[in-house]
C-alpha positions as CSV (number, residue, x, y, z in Angstrom):
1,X,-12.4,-248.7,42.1
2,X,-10.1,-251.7,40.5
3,X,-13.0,-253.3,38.8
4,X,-13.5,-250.0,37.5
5,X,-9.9,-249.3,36.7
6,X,-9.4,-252.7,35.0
7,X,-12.5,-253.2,33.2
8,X,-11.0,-249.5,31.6
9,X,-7.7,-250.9,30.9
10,X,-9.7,-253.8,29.2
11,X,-11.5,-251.6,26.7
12,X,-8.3,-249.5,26.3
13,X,-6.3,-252.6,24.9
14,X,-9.6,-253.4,22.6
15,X,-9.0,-250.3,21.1
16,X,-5.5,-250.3,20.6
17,X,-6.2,-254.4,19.4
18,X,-8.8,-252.6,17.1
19,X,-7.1,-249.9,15.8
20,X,-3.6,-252.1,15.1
21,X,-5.5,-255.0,13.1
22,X,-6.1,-252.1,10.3
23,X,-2.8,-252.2,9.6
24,X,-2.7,-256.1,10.0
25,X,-5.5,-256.2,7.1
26,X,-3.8,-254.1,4.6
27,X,-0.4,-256.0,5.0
28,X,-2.4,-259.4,5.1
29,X,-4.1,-258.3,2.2
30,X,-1.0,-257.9,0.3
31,X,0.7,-260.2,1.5
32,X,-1.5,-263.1,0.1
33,X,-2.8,-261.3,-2.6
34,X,-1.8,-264.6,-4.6
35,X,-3.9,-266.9,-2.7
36,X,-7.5,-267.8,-3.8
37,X,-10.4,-267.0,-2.3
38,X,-10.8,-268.9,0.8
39,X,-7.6,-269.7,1.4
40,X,-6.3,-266.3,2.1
41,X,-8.8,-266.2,4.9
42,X,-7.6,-269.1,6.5
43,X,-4.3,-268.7,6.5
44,X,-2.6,-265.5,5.7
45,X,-5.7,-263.5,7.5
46,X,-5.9,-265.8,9.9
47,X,-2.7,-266.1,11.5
48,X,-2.2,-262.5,11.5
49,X,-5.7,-261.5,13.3
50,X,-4.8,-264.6,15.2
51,X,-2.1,-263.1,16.8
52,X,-3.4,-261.4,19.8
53,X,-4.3,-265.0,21.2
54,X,-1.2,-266.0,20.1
55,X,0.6,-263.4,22.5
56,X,-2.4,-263.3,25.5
57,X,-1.7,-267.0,26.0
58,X,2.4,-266.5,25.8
59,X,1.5,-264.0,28.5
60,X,-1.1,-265.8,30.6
61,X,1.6,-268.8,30.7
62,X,4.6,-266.4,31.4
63,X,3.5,-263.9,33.6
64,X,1.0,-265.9,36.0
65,X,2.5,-269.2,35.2
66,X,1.3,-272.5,36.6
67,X,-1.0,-270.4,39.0
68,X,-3.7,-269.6,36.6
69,X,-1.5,-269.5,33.3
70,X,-2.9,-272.3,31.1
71,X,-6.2,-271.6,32.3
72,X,-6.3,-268.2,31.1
73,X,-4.4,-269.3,27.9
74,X,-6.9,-271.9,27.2
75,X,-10.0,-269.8,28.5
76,X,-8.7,-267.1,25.8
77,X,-8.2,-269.1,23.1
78,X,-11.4,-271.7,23.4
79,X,-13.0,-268.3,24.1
80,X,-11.5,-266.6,20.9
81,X,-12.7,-269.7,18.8
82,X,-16.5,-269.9,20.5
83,X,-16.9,-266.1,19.8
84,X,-15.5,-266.4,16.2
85,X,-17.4,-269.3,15.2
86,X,-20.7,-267.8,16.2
87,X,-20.4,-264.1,16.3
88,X,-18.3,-263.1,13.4
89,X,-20.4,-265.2,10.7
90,X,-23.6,-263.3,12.6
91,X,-21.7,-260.4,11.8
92,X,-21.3,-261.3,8.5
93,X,-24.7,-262.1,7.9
94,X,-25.8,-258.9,9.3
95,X,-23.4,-255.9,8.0
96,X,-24.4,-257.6,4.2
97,X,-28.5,-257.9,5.1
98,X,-28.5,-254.0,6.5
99,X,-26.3,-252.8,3.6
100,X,-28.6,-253.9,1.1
101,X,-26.0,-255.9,-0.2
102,X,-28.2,-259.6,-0.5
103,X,-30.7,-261.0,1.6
104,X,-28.2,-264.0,2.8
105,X,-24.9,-265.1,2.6
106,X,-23.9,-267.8,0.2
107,X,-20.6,-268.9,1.1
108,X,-18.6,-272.1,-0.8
109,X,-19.8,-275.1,0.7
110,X,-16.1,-276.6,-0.5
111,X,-14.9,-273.6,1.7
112,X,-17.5,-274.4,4.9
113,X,-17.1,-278.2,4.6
114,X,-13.0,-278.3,4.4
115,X,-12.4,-275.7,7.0
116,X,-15.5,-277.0,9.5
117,X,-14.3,-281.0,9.4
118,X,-10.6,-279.8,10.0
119,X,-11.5,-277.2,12.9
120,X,-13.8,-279.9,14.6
121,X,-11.1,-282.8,14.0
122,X,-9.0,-280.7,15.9
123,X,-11.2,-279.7,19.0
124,X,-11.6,-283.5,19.1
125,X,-7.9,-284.4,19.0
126,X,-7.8,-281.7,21.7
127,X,-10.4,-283.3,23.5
128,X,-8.9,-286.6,23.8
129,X,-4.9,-285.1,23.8
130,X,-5.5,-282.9,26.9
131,X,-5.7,-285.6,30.2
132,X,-4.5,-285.2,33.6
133,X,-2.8,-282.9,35.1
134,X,0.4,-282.7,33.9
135,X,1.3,-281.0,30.1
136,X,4.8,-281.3,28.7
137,X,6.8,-279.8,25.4
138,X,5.1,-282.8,23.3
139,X,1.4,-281.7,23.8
140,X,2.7,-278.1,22.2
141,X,5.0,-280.2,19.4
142,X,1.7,-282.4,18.3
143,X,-1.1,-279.1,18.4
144,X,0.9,-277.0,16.2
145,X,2.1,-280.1,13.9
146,X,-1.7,-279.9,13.4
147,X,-1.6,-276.6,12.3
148,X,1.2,-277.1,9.8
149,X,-0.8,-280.4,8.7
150,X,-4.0,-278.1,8.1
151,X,-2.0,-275.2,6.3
152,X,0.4,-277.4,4.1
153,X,-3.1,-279.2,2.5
154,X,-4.1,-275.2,2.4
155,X,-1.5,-274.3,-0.2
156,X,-0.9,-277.8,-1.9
157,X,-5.1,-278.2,-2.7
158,X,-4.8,-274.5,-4.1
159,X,-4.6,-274.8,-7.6
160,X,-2.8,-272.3,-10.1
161,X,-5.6,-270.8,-11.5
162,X,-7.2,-270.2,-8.0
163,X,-4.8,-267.3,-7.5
164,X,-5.6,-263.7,-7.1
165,X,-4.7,-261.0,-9.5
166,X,-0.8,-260.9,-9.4
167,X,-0.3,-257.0,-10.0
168,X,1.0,-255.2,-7.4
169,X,-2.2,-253.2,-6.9
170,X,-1.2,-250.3,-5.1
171,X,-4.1,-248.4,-2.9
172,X,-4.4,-245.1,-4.0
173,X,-8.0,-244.7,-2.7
174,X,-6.4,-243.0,0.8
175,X,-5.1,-239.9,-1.0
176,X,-6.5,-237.5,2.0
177,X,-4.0,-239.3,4.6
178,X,-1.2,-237.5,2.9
179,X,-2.8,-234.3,4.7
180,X,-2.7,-236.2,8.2
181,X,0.3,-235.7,10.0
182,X,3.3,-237.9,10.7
183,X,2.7,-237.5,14.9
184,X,-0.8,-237.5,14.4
185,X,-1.2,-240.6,12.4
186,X,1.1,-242.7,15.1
187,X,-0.7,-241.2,18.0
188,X,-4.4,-242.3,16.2
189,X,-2.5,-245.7,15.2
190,X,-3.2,-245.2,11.5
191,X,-0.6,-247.8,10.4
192,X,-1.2,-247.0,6.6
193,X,-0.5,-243.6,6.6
194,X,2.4,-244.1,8.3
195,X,4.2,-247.1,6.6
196,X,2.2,-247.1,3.1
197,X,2.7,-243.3,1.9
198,X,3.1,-243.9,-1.5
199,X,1.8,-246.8,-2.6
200,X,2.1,-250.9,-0.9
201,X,4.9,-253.1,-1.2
202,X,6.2,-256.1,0.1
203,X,8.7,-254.3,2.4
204,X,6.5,-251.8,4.1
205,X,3.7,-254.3,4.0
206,X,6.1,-256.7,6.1
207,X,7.1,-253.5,8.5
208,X,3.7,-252.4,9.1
209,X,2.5,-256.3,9.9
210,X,5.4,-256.4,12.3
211,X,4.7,-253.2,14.3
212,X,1.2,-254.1,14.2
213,X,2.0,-257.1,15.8
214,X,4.2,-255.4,18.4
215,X,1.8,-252.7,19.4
216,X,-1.1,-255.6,19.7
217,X,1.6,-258.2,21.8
218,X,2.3,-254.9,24.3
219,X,-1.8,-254.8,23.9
220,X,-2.1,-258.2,25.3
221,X,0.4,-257.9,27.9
222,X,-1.4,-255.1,29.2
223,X,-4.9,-257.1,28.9
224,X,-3.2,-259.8,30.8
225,X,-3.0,-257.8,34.0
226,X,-6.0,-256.0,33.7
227,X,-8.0,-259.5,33.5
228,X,-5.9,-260.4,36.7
229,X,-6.6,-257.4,38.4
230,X,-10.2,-258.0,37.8
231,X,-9.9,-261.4,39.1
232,X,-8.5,-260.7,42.4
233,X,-10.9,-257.5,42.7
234,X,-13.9,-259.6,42.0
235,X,-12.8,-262.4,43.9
236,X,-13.2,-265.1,41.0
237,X,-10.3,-267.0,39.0
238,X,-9.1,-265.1,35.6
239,X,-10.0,-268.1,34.1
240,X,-13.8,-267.2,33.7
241,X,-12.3,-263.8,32.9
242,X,-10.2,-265.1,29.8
243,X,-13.0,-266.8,28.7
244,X,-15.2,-263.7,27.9
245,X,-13.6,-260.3,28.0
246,X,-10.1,-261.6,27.3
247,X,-11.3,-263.8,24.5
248,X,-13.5,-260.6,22.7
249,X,-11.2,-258.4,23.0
250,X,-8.6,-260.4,20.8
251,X,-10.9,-261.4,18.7
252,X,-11.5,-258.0,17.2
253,X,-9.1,-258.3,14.7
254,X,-10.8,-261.3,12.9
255,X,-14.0,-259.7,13.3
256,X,-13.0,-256.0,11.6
257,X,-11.2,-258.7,8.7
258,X,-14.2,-260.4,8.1
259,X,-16.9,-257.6,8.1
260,X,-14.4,-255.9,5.7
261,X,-13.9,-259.0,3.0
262,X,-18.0,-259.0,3.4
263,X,-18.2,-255.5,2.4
264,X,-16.4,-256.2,-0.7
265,X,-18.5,-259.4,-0.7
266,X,-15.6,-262.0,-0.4
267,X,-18.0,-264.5,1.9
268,X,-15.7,-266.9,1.7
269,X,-13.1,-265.4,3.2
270,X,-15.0,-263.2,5.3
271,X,-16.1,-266.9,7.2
272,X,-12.4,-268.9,6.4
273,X,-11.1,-266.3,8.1
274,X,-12.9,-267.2,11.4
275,X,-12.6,-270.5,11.0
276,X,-9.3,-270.8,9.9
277,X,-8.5,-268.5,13.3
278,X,-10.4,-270.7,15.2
279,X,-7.8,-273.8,13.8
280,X,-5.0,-271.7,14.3
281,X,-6.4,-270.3,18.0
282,X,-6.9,-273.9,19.1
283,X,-4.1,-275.2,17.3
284,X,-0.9,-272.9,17.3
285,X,-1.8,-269.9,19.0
286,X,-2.5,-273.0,22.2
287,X,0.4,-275.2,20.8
288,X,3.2,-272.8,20.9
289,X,3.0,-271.0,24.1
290,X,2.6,-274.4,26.1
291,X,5.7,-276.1,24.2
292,X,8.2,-273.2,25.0
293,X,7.1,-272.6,28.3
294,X,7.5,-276.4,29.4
295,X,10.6,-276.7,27.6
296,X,12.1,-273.6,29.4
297,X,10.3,-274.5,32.7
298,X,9.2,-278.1,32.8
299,X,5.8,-279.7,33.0
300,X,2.9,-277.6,33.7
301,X,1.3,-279.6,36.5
302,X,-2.7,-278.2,37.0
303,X,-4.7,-278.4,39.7
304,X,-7.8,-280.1,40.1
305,X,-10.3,-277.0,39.6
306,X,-8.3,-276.1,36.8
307,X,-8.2,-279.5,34.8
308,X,-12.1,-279.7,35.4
309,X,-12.3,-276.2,34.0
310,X,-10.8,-277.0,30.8
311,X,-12.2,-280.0,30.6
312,X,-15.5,-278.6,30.7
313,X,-14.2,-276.1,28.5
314,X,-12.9,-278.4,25.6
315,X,-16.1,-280.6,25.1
316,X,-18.5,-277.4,25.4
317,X,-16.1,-275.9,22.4
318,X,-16.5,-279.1,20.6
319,X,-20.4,-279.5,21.3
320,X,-21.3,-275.7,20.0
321,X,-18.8,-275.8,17.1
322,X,-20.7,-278.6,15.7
323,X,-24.5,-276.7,16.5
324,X,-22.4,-273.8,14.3
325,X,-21.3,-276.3,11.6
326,X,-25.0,-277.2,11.0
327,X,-26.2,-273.9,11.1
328,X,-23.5,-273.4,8.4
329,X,-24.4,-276.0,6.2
330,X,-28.2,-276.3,6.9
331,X,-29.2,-274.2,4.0
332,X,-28.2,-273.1,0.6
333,X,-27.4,-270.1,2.1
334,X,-27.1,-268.2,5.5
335,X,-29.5,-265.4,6.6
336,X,-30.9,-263.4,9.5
337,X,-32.2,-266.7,11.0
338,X,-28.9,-268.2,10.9
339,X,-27.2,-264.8,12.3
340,X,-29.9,-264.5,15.1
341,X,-29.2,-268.4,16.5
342,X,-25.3,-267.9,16.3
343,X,-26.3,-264.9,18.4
344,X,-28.1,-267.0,20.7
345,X,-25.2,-269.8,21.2
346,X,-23.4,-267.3,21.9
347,X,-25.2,-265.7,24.6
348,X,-26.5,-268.7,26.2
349,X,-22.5,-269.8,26.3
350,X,-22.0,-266.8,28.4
351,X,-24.6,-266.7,30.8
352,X,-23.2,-270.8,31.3
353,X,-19.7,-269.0,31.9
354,X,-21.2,-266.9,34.3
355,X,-23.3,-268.6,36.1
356,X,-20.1,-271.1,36.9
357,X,-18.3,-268.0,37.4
358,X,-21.1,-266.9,40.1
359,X,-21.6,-270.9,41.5
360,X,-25.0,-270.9,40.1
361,X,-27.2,-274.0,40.3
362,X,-28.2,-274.4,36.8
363,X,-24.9,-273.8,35.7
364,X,-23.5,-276.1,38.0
365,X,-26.3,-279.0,36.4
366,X,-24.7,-278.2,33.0
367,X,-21.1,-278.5,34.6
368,X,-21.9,-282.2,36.0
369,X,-22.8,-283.3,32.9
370,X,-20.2,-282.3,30.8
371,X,-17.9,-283.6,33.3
372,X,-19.9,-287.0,32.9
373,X,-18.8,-286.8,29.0
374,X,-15.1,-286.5,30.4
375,X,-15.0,-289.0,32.5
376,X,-16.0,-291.2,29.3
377,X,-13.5,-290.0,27.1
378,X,-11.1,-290.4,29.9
379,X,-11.9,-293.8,30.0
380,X,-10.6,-294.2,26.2
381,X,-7.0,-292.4,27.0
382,X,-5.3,-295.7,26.4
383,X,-1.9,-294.2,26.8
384,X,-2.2,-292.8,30.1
């Protein structure tokens, strides 16, 4: 009965995750309507889908602390950034292919090359950061310093000309939610209708990105517990848990941004956005958490199970991001070949997860030898 119970409360906070990132997409939208192509993805719609592994992690630190905390916050967010690199592009590829809208993809190899070196420079600096068992307020200080790095480059390599159109386009196009009611539209989560009734600007667009964000953050608190109850009931640690369900199901908000910017056939920053989440995921949404916990709580010391975990967890990230990269950048363009082996990454990345989770001996193989890569790059950790 609790599997049952919190595998509901899972799906519940999906939908409420879902249902709250249309109003983060509209505001985002808005928001960086001045931002070229490409770049809006990775930041401005970034950072705001971004923000459900932003506030799991802040949970998964505060609420279970050093118990399973980081774990889970670094199971969610590797998790988030696995899942985005290989199944929202597949996405992608797939909503445009059965549309009818083009045989492929073409996405700006400016856009792919810029956004896949920085995302896989910072797994590596990840990689190498990350050693022992102990984490203090500096860790958090230097991953989002890399964010800021990566965003600041963002806006300075944008040039004037690359901006959208300026005018405050104002969506008219949702005339028929004026006949939805008020109660009904809060109850249903219909952000628009209830913050943009006549016409966007930039102070309901900031009002409805905020309570978007506060309706997803009391999402993710929920999701917290409900991967914690499934834990205990299924007798494995939430990390494994965090890794897969918790990981989907706040990634649905960069998904539902990027199969809409394909729809209206921005590629570009229907795949920035994932990959500029995935910078963001590994880099702030990682970063932030762990700096004010430690600096309110002290070092987060790890146990053994755990720092294998994540170490296992860290280099796997690195080692499929780059399989992604060239699946990217293997061909002029992307099609239903190149949606159909991000789909198999992606699987074959889960059944690893579960077959740790389940103490299987293939599994276990895979874990020895990614642990043999660690103990190499822990050999280079001059400082420790």
């Amino acid at each position: 009965m609790a599997i049952f119970i919190s595998v509901l409360l899972i799906g519940v906070c999906c939908i409420i995750i879902w249902r709250a990132s249309d109003g983060f997409e509209a505001a985002s939208e808005y928001l960086g309507r001045n931002l070229s192509d490409g770049v809006r993805g990775a930041t401005i719609n970034a950072i705001g889908s971004s923000m459900p592994e932003l506030f799991t992690t802040l949970f998964f630190l505060f609420v279970l602390q050093d118990r399973d905390g980081f774990a889970g916050g670094i199971g969610t967010t590797a998790g988030s950034a696995i899942f985005n690199g290989m199944i929202i592009p597949a996405v992608v590829i797939l909503v445009v292919v059965f549309k009818g809208m083009a045989t492929s993809v073409n996405v700006s190899r400016k856009v792919l090359m810029r956004d896949g070196i920085a995302l896989l420079l910072c797994e590596l600096i990840l990689i190498f950061l990350i050693g022992g068992d102990e984490l203090t307020w500096v860790h958090g200080v230097i991953l989002m310093a890399m964010y800021a790095v990566y965003a600041i480059y963002m806006l300075k390599t944008m040039t004037k000309g690359e901006g959208g159109d300026d005018d405050d386009d104002e969506d008219d196009d949702d005339e028929d939610g004026e006949s939805k009611g008020l109660l009904v539209s809060m109850l249903t989560l219909d952000l628009e209708n209830v913050f943009v009734r006549n016409g966007i600007n930039t102070g309901n667009a900031w009002a409805m990105l905020l309570v978007a964000m506060t309706i997803i953050g009391s999402a993710c608190f929920l999701l917290v517990h409900s991967c914690e109850m499934l834990g205990d009931a299924l007798g494995i640690p939430i990390y494994f848990i965090a890794v897969i369900l918790a990981s989907a199901a706040t990634s649905v908000p960069d998904t539902i941004l990027s199969m809409k910017d394909a729809q209206k056939g921005n590629y570009d920053d229907a795949v920035s956005n994932a990959l500029g989440s995935n910078i963001f995921d590994v880099c702030f949404a990682l970063g932030f958490p762990l700096f004010i916990f430690t600096l309110i709580y002290g070092p987060i010391t790890m146990s053994p199970e755990t720092v294998i975990n994540i170490a296992e967890l860290r280099i796997l990230l690195l080692i499929l991001t780059l399989f992604a990269f060239f699946i990217y950048i293997g061909g002029k363009s992307m099609g239903r070949l190149s949606a159909f082996l991000l789909l198999l990454i992606y699987f074959v990345f889960t059944m690893y997860i579960l077959g740790r989770a389940v103490d299987s001996s293939a599994a276990n193989e895979v874990s020895i030898w990614l642990r043999n890569i660690n103990d190499i790059i822990d050999s280079l950790r001059f400082w420790k």
